[in-house]
NUKOL-841734 format. One record per residue (C-alpha): residue number from 1; residue in one letter; x, z, y. Coordinates in Angstrom, 2 decimals, decimal comma. Layout:
+------+-------+---------+---------+---------+
| senu | fimar |       X |       Z |       Y |
+------+-------+---------+---------+---------+
|  NUM |     A |       X |       Z |       Y |
...
+------+-------+---------+---------+---------+
***
This chain:
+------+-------+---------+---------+---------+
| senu | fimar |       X |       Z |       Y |
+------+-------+---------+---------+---------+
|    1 |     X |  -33,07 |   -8,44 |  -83,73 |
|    2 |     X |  -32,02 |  -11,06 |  -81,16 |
|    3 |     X |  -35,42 |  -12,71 |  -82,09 |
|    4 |     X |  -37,91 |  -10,19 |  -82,03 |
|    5 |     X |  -40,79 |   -9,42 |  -79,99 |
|    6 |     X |  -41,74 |   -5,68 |  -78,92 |
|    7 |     X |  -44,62 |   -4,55 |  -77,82 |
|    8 |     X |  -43,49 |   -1,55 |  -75,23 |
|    9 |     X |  -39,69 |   -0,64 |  -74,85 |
|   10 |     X |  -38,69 |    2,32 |  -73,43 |
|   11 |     X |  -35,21 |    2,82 |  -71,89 |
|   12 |     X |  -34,03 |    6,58 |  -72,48 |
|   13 |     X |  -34,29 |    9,08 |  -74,95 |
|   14 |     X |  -34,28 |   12,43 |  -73,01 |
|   15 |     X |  -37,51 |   14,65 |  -72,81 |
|   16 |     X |  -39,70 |   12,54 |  -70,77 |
|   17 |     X |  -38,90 |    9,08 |  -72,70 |
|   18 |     X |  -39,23 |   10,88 |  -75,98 |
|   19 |     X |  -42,96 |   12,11 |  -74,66 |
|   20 |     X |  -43,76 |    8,46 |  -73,79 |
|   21 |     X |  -42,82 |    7,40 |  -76,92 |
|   22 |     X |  -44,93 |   10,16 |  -78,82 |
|   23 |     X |  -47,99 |    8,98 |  -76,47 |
|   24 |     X |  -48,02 |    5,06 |  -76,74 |
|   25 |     X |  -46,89 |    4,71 |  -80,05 |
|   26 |     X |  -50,25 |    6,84 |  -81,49 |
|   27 |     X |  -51,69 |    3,53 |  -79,66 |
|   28 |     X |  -49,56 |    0,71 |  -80,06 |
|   29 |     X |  -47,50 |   -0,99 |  -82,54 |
|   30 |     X |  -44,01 |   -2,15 |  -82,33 |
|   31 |     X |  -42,50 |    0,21 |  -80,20 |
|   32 |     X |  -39,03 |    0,53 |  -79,17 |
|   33 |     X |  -36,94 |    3,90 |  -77,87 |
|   34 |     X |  -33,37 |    2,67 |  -76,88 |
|   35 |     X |  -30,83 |    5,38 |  -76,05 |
|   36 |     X |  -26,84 |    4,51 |  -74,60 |
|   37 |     X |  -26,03 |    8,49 |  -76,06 |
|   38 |     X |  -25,65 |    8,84 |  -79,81 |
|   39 |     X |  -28,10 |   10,95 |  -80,11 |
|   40 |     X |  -31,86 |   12,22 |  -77,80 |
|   41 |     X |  -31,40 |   14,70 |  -75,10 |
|   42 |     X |  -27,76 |   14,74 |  -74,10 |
|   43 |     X |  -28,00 |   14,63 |  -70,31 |
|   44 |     X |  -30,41 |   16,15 |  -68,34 |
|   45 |     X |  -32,29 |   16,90 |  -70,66 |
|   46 |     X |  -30,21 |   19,79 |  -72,50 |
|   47 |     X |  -28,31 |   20,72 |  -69,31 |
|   48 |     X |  -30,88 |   23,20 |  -67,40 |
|   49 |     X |  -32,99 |   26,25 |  -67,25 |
|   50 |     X |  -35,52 |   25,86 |  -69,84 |
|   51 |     X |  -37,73 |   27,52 |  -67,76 |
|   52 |     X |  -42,11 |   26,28 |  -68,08 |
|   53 |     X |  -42,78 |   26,16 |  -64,62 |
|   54 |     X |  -46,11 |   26,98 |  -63,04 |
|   55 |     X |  -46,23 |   24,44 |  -60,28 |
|   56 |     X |  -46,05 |   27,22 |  -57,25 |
|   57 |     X |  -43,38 |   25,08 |  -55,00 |
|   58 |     X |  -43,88 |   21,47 |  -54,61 |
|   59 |     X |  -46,39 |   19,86 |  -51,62 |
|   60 |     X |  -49,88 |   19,50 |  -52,28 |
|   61 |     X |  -50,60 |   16,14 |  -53,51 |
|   62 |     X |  -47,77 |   15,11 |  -55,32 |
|   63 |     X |  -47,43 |   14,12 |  -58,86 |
|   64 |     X |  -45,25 |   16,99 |  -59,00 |
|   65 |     X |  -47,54 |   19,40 |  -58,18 |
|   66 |     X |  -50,31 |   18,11 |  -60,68 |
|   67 |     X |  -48,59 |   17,39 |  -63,40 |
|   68 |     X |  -46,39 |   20,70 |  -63,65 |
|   69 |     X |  -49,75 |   22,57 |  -63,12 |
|   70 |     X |  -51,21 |   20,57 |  -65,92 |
|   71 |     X |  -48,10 |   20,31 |  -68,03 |
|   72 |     X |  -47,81 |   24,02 |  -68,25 |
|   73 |     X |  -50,61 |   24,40 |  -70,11 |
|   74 |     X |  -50,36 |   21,79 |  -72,54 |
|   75 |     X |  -46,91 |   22,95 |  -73,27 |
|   76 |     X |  -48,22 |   26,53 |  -74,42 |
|   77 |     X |  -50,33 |   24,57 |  -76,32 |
|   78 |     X |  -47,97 |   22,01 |  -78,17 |
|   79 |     X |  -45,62 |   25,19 |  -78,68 |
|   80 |     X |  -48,21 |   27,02 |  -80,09 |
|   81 |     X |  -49,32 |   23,84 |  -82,48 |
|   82 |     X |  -46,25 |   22,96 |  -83,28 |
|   83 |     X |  -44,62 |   26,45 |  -83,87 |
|   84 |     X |  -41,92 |   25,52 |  -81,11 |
|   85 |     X |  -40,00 |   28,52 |  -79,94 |
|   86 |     X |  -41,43 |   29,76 |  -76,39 |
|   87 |     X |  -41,91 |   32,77 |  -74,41 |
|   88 |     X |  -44,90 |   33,35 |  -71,62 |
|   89 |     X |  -41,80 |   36,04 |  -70,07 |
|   90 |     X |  -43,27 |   35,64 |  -66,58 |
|   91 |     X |  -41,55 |   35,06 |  -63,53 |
|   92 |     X |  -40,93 |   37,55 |  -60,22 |
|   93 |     X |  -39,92 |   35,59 |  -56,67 |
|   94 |     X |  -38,12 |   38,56 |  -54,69 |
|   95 |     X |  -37,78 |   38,91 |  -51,39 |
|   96 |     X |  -34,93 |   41,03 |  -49,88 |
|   97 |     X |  -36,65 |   42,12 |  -46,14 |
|   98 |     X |  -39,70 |   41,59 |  -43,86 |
|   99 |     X |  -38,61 |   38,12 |  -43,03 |
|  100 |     X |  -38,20 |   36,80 |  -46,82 |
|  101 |     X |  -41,52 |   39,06 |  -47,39 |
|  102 |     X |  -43,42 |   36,61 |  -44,81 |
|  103 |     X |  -41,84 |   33,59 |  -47,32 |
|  104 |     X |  -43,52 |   35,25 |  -49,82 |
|  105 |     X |  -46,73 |   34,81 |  -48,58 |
|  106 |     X |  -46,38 |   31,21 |  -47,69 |
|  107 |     X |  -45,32 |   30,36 |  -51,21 |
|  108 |     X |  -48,50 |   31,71 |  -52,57 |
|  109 |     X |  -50,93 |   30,09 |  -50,13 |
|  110 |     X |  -48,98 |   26,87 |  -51,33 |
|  111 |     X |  -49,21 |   27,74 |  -54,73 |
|  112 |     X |  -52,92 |   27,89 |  -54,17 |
|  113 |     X |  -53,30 |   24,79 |  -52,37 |
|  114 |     X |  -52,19 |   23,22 |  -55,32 |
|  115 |     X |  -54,65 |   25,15 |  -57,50 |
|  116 |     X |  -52,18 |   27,56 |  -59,23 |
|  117 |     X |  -54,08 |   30,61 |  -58,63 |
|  118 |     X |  -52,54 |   33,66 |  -60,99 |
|  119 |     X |  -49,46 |   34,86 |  -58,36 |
|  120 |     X |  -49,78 |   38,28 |  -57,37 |
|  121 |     X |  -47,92 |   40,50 |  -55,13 |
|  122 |     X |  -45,83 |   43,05 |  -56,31 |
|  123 |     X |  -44,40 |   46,60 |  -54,21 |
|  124 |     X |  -40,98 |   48,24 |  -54,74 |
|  125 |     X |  -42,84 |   50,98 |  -57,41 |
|  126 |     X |  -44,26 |   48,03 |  -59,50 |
|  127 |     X |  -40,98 |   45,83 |  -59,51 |
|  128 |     X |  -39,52 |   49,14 |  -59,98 |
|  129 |     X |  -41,99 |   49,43 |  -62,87 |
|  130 |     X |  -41,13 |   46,18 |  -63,98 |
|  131 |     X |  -37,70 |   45,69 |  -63,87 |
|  132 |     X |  -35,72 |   48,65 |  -63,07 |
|  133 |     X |  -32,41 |   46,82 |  -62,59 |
|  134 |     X |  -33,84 |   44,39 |  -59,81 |
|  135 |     X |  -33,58 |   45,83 |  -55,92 |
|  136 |     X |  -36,41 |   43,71 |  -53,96 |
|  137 |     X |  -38,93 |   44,73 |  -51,16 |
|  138 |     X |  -41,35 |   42,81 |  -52,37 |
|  139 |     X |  -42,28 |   40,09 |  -55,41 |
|  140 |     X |  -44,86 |   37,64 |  -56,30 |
|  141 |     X |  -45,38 |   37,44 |  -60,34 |
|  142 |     X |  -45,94 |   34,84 |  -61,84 |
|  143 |     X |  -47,52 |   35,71 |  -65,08 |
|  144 |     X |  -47,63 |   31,64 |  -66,36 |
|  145 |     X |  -44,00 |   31,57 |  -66,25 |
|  146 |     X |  -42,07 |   31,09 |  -69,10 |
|  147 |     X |  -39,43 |   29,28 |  -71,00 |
|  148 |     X |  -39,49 |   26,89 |  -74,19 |
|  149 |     X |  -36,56 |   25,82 |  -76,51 |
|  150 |     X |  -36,48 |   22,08 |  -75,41 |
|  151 |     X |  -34,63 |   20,69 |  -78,14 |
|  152 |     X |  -37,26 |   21,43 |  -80,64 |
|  153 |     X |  -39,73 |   20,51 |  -78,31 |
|  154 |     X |  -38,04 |   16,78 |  -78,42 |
|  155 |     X |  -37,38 |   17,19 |  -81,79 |
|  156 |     X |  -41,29 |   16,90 |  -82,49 |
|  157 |     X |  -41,43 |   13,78 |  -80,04 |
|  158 |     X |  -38,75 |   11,92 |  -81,66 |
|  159 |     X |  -40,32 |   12,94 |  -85,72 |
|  160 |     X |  -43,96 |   12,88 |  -84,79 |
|  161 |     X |  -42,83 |    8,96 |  -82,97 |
|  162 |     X |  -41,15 |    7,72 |  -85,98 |
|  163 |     X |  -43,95 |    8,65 |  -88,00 |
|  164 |     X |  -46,31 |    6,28 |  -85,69 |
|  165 |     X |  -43,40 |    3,89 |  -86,77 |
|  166 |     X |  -41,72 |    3,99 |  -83,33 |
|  167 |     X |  -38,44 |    2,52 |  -83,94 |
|  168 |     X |  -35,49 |    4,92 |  -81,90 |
|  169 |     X |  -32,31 |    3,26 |  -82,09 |
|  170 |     X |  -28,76 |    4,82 |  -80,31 |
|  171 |     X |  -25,86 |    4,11 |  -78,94 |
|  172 |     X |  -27,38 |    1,10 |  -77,57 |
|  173 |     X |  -26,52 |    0,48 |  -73,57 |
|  174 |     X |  -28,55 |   -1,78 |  -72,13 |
|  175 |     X |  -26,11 |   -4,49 |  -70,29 |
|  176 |     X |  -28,51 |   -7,05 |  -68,64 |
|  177 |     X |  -32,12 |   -7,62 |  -68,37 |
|  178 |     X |  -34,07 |  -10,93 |  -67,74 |
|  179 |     X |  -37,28 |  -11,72 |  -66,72 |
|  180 |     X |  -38,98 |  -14,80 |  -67,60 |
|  181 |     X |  -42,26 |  -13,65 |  -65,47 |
|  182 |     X |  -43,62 |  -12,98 |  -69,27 |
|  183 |     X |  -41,67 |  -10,82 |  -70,99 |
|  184 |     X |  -38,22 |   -9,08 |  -70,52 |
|  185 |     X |  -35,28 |   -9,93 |  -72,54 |
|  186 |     X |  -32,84 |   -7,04 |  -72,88 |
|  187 |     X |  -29,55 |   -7,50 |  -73,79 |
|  188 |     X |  -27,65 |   -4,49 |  -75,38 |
|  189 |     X |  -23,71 |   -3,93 |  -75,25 |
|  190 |     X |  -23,08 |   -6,60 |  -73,95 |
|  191 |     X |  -23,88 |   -8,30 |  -77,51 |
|  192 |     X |  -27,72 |   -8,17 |  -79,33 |
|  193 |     X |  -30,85 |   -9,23 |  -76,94 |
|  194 |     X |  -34,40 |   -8,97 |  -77,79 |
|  195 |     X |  -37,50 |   -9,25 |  -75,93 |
|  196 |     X |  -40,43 |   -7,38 |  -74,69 |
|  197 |     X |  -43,70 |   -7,14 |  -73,39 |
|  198 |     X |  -43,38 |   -3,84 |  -71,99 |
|  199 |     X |  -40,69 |   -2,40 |  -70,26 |
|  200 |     X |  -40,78 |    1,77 |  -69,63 |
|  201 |     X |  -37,55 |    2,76 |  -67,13 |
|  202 |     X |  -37,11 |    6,13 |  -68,09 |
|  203 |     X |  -33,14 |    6,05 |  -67,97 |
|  204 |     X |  -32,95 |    9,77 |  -66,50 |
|  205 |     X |  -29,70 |    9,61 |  -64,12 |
|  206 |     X |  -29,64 |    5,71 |  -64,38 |
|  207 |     X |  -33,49 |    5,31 |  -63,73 |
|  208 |     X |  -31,90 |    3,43 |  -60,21 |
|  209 |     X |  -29,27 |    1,12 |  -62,25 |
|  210 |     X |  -31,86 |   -0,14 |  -65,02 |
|  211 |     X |  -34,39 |   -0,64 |  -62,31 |
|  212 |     X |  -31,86 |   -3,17 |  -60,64 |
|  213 |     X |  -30,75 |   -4,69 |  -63,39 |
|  214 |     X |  -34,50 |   -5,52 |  -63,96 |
|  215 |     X |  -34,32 |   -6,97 |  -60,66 |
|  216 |     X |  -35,75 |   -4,53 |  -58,06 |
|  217 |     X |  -34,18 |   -4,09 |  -54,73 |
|  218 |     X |  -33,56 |   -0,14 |  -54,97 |
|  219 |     X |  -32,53 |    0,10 |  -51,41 |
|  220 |     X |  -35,36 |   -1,51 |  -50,29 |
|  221 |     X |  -37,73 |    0,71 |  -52,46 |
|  222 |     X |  -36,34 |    3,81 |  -51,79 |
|  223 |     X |  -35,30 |    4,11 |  -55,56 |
|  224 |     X |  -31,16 |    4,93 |  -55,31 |
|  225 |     X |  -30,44 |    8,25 |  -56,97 |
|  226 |     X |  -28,08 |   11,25 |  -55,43 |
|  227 |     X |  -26,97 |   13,52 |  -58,45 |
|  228 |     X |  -27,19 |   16,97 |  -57,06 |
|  229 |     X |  -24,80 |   19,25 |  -59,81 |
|  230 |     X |  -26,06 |   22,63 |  -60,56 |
|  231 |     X |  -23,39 |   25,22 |  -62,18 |
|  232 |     X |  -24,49 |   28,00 |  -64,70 |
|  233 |     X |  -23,11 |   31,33 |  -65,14 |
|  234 |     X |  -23,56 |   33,83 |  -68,21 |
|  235 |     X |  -22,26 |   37,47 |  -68,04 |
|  236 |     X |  -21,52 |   40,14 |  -70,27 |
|  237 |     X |  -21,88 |   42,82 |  -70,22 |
|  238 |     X |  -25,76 |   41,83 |  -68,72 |
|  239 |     X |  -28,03 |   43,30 |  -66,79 |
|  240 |     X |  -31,35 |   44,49 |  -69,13 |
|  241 |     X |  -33,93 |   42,07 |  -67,93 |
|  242 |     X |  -37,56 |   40,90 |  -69,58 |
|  243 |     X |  -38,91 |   38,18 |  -66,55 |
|  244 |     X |  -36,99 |   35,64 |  -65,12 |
|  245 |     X |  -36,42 |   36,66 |  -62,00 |
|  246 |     X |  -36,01 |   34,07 |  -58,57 |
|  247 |     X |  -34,49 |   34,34 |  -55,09 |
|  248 |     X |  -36,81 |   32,63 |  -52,12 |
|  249 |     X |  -36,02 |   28,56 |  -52,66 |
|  250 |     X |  -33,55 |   27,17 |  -50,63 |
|  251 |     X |  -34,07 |   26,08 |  -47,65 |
|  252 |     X |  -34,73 |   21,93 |  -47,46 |
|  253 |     X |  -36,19 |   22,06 |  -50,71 |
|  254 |     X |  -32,81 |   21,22 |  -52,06 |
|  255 |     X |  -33,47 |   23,97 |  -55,43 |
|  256 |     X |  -34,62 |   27,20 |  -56,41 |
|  257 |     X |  -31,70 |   29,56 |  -55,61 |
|  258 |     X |  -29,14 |   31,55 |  -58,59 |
|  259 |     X |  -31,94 |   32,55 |  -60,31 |
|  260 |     X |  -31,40 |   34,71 |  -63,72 |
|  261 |     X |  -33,31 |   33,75 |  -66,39 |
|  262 |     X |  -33,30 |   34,55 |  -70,19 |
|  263 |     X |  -32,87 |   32,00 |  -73,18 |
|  264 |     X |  -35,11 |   31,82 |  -76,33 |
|  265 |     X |  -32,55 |   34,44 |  -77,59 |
|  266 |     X |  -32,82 |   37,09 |  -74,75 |
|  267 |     X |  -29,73 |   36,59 |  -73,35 |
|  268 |     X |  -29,35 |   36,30 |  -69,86 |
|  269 |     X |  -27,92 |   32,83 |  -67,65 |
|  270 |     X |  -27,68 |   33,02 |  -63,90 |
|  271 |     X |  -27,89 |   29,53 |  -62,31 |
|  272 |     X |  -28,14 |   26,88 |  -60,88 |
|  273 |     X |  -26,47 |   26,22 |  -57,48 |
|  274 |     X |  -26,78 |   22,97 |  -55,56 |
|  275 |     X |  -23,86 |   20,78 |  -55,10 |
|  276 |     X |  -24,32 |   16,74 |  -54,19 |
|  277 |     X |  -21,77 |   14,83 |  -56,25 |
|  278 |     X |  -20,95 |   11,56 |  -56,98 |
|  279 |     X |  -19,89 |   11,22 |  -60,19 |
|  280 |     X |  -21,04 |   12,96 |  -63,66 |
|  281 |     X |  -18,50 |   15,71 |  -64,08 |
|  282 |     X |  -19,76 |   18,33 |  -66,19 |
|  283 |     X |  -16,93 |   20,90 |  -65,79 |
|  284 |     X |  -17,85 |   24,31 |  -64,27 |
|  285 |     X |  -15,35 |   25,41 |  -61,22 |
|  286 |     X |  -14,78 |   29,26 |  -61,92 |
|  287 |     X |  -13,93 |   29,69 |  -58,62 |
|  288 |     X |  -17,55 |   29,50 |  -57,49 |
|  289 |     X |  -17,76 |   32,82 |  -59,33 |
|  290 |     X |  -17,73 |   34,31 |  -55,49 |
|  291 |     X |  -20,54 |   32,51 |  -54,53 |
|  292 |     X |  -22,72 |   33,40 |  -57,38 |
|  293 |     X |  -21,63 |   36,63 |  -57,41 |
|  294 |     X |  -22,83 |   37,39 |  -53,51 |
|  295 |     X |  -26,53 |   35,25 |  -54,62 |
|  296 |     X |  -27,37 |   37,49 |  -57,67 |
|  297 |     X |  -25,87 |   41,22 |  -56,30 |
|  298 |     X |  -28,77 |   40,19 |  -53,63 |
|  299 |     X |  -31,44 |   41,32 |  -56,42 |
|  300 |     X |  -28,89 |   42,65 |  -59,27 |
|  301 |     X |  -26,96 |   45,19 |  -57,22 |
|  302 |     X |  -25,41 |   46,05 |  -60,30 |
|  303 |     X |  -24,13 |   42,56 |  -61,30 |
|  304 |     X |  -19,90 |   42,82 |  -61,89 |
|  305 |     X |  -18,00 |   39,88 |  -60,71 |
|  306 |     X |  -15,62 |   40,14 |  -63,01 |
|  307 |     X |  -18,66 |   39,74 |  -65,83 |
|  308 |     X |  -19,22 |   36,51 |  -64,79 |
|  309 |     X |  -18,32 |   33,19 |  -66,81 |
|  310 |     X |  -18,45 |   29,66 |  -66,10 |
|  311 |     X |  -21,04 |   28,56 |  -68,53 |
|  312 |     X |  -22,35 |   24,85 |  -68,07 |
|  313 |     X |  -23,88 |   22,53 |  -65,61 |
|  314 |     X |  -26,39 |   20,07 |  -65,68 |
|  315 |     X |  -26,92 |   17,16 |  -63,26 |
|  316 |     X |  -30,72 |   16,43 |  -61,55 |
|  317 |     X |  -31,23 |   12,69 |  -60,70 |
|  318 |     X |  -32,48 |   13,42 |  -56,65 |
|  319 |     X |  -34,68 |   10,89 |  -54,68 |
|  320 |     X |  -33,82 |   13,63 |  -51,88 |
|  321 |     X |  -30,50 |   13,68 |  -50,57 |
|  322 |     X |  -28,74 |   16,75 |  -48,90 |
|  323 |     X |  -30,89 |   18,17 |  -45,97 |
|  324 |     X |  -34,00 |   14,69 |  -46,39 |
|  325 |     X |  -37,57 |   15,78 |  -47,07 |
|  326 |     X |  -38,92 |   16,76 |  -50,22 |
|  327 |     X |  -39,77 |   13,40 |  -52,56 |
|  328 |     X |  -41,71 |   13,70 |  -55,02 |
|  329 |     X |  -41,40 |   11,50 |  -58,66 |
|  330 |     X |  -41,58 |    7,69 |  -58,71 |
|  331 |     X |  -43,68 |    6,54 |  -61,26 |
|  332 |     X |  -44,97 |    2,70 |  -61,07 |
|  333 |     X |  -45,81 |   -0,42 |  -62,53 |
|  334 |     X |  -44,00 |   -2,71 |  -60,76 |
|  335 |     X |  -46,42 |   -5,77 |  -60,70 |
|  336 |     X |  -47,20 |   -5,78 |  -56,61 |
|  337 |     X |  -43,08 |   -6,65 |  -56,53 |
|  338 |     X |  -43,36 |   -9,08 |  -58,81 |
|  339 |     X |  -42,39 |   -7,78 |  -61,85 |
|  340 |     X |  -45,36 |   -6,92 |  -64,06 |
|  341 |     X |  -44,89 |   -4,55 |  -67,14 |
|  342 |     X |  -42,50 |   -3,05 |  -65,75 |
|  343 |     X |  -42,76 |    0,62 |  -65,45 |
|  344 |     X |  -40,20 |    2,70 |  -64,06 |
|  345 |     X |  -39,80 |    6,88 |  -63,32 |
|  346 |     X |  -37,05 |    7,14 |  -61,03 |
|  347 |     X |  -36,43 |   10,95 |  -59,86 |
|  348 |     X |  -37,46 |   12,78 |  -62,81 |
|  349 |     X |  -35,75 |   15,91 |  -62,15 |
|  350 |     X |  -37,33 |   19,96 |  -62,01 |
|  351 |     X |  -40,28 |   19,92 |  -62,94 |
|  352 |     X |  -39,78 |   17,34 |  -65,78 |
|  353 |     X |  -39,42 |   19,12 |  -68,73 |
|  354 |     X |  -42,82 |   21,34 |  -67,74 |
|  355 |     X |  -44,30 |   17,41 |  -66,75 |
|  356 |     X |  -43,37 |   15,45 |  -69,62 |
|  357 |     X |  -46,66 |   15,47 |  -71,51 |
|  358 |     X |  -48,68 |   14,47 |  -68,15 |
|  359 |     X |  -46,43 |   11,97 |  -67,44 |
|  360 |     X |  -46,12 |   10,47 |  -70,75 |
|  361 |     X |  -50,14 |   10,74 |  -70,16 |
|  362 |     X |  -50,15 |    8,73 |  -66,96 |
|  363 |     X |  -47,97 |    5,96 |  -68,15 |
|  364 |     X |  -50,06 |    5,10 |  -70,73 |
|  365 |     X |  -53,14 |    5,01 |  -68,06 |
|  366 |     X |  -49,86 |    2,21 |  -66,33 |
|  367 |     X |  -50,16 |   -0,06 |  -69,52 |
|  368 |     X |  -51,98 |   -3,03 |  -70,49 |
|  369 |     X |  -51,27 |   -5,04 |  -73,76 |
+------+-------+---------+---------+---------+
***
């Protein structure tokens, strides 16, 4: 290996690198998937909502905004093709009084600025109707809301890949990179190295680390990660529920509120909270049990404390730290700093898994062979 030449090598095996892979190597030959994990998916990328967003939240003009809008219909349609197991459920923001009412309405004059235009307003008798469990003054619905099984959805990026003869290889850390202002030379575990022309940063919560091993300044660019933890509860027995249903987003952008949602199976997860950390500790503190308990009685007024159960967490790699503006996803050939064919996506977090297919889309617009 230590004398071989690939074409494109991506870095990271989780949804989005997996969707890059599908895309370039249905163009290109020799291409490379390297993954630290022994297996795809293990991080971020199993460790969330599985929720299909619509695109109703993020600031008009970012990639965010465009690609989740974009993204959610192309997943309906690969999960349709594909037979992947999804559900259009549909998706009710609730608001608790007048003031939260007024939020309401600026979330769907946003979510038409960025040309999601399906959100309708709801009154007590129709979310009533709806969902007879849920007390709210008001909802939007979101009727393009849904949620998707993501490990089969990766599961058909990593087979249909390997049958463009991608090559995905794991357990494989990448210890140093090198630049010879040609190609890069990886080095894995501290052992094998190999080179390439192409290099795709899509190392998930180490996007930041690969991207200065490869010899960026990440302070300077803005590119250092904060890992924002986000706890899940499940409860039994649970409230009888067919949408997902949302509290108003937190304020500073910082995540959607204790929403509940419902997996592939119908049963019914309430998360996730917010919490900065700095390392990757995927325990679940039971004593925030409190806290999640006084978020989802807000809309659940049925909801037992005692039914609650630590569950799992997942960690989001965060451009934005605690209380900055909202950033929106790095993705960029880095040629203008020197460092051409490299391509990294730093900040892939919500909404990546809707995203992937757009942004596996726009990096290949990012490569030239």
């Amino acid at each position: 290996m230590n004398d071989t030449l690939f074409n494109i090598t991506i870095i990271g095996a989780g949804v989005v690198g997996l969707a890059v892979a599908e895309e370039l190597s249905a163009q290109y030959s020799d291409v490379l998937v390297v993954e630290k994990n022994r297996s795809y998916g293990l991080e971020t990328s199993s460790r969330h909502s599985g929720v299909i967003h619509a695109g109703i939240y993020y600031p008009p003009g970012f990639l965010k905004a465009a690609f989740c809008r974009q993204g959610n219909r192309l997943l309906y349609e690969v999960c349709k093709k594909r037979n992947i197991p999804h559900k259009r459920l549909g998706k009710l923001i609730v608001a608790a009084n007048d003031d939260e009412e007024h939020e309401l309405e600026q979330i769907k004059k946003r979510s038409e600025q960025n040309k999601v235009m399906d959100l309708c307003f709801l009154s007590q008798n129709q979310i009533r109707a709806l969902e007879p469990e849920v007390s709210a003054k008001a909802a939007l619905f979101s009727p393009s809301t849904g949620i998707i099984d993501s490990h089969r959805l990766m599961q058909s990026f990593y087979i249909n890949s390997e049958s463009n003869n991608a090559i995905v290889v794991f357990n494989s850390k990448i210890t140093n990179i090198y630049f010879d202002n040609n190609n890069y030379e990886l080095e894995i575990n501290n052992d094998f190295r190999f080179k390439t022309r192409i290099l795709i940063n899509c190392a998930g919560l180490f996007a930041d680390k690969i991207g200065s091993l490869a010899g960026i300044d990440i302070n300077k660019e803005e590119y250092c990660l904060k890992y924002c933890k986000g706890n899940y509860f499940s409860v039994s027995p649970a409230p009888r529920i067919r949408h997902l249903v949302y509290p108003l987003p937190q304020k500073g952008n910082e995540g959607l509120g204790i929403h509940a949602t419902l997996d592939i199976d119908g049963r019914v997860r309430f998360g996730p909270d917010t919490e900065y950390v700095t390392d990757l500790d995927y325990s679940v503190d039971d004593g925030k049990r409190e806290s999640f308990f006084r978020s989802i009685r807000r809309y659940l007024p049925k909801i037992k404390k005692k039914s609650l159960r630590p569950e799992m967490c997942g960690i989001r790699p965060k451009l934005q730290g605690p209380g900055e503006p909202y950033k929106d996803f790095v993705i960029k050939e880095e040629g203008k700093l020197g460092y051409p064919g490299l391509i990294n996506l730093i900040g892939i977090e919500s909404p990546g898994l809707t995203s992937c297919i757009p942004i596996a889309r726009y990096v290949s617009s990012l490569v030239h062979l």
